[in-house]
C-alpha positions in Angstrom: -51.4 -69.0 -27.7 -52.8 -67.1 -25.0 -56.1 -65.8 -26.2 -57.9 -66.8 -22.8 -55.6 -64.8 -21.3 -56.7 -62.1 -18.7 -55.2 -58.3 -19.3 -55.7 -55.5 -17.0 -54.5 -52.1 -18.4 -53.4 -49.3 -16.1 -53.3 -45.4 -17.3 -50.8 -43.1 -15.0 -50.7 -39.4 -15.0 -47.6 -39.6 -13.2 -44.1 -41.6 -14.4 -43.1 -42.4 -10.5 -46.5 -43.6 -9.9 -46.3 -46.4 -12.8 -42.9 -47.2 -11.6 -44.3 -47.7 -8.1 -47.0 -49.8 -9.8 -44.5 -52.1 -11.5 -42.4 -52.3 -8.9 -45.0 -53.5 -6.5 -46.4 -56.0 -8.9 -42.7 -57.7 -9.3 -43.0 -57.4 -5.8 -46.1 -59.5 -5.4 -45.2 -62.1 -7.5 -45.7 -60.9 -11.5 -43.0 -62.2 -13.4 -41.3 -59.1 -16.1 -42.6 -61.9 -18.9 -46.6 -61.0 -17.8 -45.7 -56.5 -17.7 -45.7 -54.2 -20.3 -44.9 -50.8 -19.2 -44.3 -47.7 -21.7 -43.8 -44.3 -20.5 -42.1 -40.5 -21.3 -38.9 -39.2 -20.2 -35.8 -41.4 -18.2 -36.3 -43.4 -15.7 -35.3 -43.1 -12.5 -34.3 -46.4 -11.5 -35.5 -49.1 -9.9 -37.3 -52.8 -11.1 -37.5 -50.4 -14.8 -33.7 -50.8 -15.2 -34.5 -54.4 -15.4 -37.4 -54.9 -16.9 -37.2 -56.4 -20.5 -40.9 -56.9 -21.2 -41.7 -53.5 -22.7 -44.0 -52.5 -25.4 -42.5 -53.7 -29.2 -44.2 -50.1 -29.6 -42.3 -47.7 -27.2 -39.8 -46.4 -29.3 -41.9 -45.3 -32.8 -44.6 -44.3 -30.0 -47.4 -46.5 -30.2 -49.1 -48.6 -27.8 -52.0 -49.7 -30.0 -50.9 -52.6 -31.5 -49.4 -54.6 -28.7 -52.6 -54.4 -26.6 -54.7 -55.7 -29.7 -52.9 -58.2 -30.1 -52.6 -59.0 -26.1 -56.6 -59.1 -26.8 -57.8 -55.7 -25.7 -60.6 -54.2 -27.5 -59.7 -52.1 -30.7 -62.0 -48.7 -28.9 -60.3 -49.4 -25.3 -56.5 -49.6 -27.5 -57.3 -46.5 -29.4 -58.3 -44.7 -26.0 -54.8 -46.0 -24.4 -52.7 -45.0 -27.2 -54.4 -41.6 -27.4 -53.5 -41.7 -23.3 -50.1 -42.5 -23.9 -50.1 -39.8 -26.7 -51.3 -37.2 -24.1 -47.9 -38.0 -22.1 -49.5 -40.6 -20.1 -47.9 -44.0 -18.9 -49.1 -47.4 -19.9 -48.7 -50.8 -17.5 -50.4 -53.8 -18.6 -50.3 -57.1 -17.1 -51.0 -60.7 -18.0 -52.7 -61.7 -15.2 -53.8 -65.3 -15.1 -56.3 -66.3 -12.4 -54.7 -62.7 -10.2 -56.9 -60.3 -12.3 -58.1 -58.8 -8.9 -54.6 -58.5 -7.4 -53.5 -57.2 -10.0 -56.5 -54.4 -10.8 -55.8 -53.5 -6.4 -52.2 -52.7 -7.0 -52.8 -50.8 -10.2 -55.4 -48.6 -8.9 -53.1 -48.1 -5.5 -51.0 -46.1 -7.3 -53.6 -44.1 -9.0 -54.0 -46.3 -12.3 -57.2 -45.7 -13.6 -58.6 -47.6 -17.0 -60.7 -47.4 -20.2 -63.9 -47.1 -18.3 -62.9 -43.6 -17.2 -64.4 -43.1 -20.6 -67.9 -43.2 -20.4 -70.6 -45.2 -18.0 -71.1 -47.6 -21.4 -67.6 -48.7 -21.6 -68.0 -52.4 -23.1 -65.1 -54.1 -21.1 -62.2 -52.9 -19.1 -59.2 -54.3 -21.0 -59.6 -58.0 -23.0 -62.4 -58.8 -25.0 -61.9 -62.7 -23.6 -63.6 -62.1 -20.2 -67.4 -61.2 -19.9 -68.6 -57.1 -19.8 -68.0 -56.1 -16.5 -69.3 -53.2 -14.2 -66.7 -50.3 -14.0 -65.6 -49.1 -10.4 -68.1 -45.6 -9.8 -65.2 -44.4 -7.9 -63.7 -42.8 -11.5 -60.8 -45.2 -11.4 -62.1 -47.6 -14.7 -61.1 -50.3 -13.2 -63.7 -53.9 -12.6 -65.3 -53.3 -9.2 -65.3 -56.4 -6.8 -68.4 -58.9 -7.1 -70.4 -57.2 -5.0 -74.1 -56.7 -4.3 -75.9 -53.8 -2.6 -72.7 -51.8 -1.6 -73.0 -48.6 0.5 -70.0 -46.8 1.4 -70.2 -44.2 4.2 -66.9 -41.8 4.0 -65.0 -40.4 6.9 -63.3 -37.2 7.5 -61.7 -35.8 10.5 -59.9 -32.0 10.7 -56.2 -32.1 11.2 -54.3 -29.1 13.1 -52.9 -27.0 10.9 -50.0 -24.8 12.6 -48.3 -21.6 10.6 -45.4 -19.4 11.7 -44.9 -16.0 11.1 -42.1 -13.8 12.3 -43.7 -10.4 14.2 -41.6 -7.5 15.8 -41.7 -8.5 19.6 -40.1 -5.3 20.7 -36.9 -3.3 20.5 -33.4 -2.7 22.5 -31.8 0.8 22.4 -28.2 1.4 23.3 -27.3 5.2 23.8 -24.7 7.0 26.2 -24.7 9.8 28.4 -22.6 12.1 30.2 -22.1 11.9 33.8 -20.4 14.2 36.2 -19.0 13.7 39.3 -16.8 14.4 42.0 -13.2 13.3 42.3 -10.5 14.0 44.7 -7.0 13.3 45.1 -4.4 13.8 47.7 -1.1 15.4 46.4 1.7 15.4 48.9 3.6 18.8 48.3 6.6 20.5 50.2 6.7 24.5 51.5 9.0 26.5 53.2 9.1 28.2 56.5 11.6 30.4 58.3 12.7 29.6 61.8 14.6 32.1 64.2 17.2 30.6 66.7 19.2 32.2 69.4 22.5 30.8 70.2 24.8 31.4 72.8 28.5 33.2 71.5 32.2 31.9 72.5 32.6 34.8 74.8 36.6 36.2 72.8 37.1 39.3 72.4 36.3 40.5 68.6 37.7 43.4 66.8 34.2 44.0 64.7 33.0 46.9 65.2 29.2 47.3 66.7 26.9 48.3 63.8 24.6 51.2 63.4 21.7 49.2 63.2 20.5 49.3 59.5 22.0 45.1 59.0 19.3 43.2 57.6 18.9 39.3 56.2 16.8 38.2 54.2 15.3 34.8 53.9 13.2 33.5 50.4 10.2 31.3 51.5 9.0 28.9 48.6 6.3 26.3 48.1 4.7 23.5 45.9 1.0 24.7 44.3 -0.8 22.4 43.1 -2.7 22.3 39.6 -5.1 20.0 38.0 -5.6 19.5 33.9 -8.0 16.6 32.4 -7.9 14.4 29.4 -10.2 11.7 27.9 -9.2 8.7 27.9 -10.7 5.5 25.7 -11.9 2.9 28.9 -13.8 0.2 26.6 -16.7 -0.5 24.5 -20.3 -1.6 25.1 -21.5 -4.0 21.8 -25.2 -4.8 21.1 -26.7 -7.1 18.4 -28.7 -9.6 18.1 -29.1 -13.6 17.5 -31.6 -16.3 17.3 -32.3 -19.1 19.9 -34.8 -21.6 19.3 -37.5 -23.0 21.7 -40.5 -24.9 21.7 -44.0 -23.7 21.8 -47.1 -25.6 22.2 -50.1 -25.4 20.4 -53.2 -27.5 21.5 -57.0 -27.3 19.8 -59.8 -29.2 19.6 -60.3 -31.5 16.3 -63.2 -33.6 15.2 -62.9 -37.0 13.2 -65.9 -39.3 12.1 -66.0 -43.0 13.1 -68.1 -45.3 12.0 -69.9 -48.1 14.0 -71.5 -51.6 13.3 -74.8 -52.3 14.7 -76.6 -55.8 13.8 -79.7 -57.8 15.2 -80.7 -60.8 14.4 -78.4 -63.5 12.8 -76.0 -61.4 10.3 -72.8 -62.9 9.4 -70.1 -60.2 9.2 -66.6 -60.4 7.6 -64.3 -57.6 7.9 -61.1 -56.3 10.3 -61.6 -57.1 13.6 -65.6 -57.0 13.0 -67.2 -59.3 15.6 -71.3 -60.0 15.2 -73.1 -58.2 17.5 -76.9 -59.0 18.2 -78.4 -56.1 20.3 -78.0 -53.1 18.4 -77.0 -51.2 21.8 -73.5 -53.4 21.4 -72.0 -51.4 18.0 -68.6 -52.4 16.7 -65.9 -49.7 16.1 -64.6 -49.6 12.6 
């Protein structure tokens, strides 16, 4: 029997997250023998595949009965089942002495538990351990033993950095007529007449002297020249448009908070890298 048992029971909004969950607490050392997981819809994969420890429950739907019988309260199993009814996932684990390891990873993933409820939730899973104080943080889960526990939040503002195309300007691409002078040189041939006197042989002829009214005449031709015009195709001028990329820089000012330890006197204090400081004018960065 294992009614001393410890159980911590996780509620998931989201499939992947439970799966994370389980995955991370196979992970850290949970055997599949000490998880019960039910969920909606198929898995995708993963430690789930192989994990053989589900609810007796899962497939008529109910969750109710296994966690009663794993010791959780009857109010805090009626709240899970109705959970799981809502389309909710349900991881609970057997957790032995590793109740706080296994409550850290749980609520990692955004696992929150019965104490979500109401500020007078009795216990947060079995009814084998003492009533303890729920986590005001709205996760339901046991909050560490603490005493007198401040927390101061910090924020900083992150550069945010949106593009939007705008119209940068335009290109035009029109043609116009231009005249202008051109001149060639045509070589072209002409006539002329030319007159010669030559000397006779000197014999004796038996043509008779004219009367004077012989005449010769002489045609006298030339090249003109004409000139015509035509059009003629002598290429093409394209315009369009493409996209080149380049890098712009954007530089502001942001803000973030820090927070800084001051101690005096003899004060112990544990924590990352935290080292005692006595003078308050010496504060540690956190």
């Amino acid at each position: 029997m294992t009614t001393a048992q410890q159980v911590v029971v996780g509620v998931f909004d989201d499939r992947a997250q439970a799966e994370r969950a389980v995955d991370e607490l196979v992970q850290s050392g949970f055997s599949n023998d000490q998880i019960r997981y039910s969920g909606h819809g198929t898995s995708s994969g993963g430690v789930l595949e192989t994990l053989k420890s589900l609810f007796t429950g899962q497939e008529t739907g109910g969750v109710y009965d296994d966690l009663v019988g794993m010791g959780v309260q009857q109010d805090d199993a009626n709240y899970y089942q109705h959970e799981f009814e809502g389309g909710r996932s349900i991881v609970s684990v057997l957790t032995g002495d590793r109740t706080e390891d296994a409550t850290s990873i749980l609520e990692q993933y955004g696992g929150y538990g019965a104490g979500r409820r109401s500020d007078q939730a009795a216990n947060y899973a079995s009814g084998t351990y003492p009533q303890t104080d729920y986590d005001t943080s709205g996760t339901g889960f046991p909050k560490a033993s603490t005493e007198g526990e401040q927390r101061m939040k910090l924020r900083e503002e992150q550069l945010n950095v949106q593009k939007q195309p705008v119209e940068a300007g335009e290109a035009r691409l029109r043609k116009d007529v231009v005249s202008e002078q051109q001149s060639v040189d045509v070589p072209v041939t002409h006539e002329e007449v030319y007159v010669e006197r030559r000397p006779g042989s000197g014999q004796p002829t038996d043509a008779p002297i004219g009367d004077g009214s012989e005449t010769y005449r002489v045609p006298v031709r030339e090249e003109q020249v004409t000139a015509s015009k035509q059009t003629v195709e002598t290429g093409e001028v394209a315009i369009g448009k493409r996209q080149y990329q380049d890098t712009q820089r954007v530089s502001d000012t942001v803000r973030r908070e820090e927070a800084h330890l001051e101690n005096s006197g003899d004060v112990n204090v544990r924590g990352r890298d935290i080292e005692d400081n006595e003078d308050q004018s010496d504060p540690t960065d956190l």
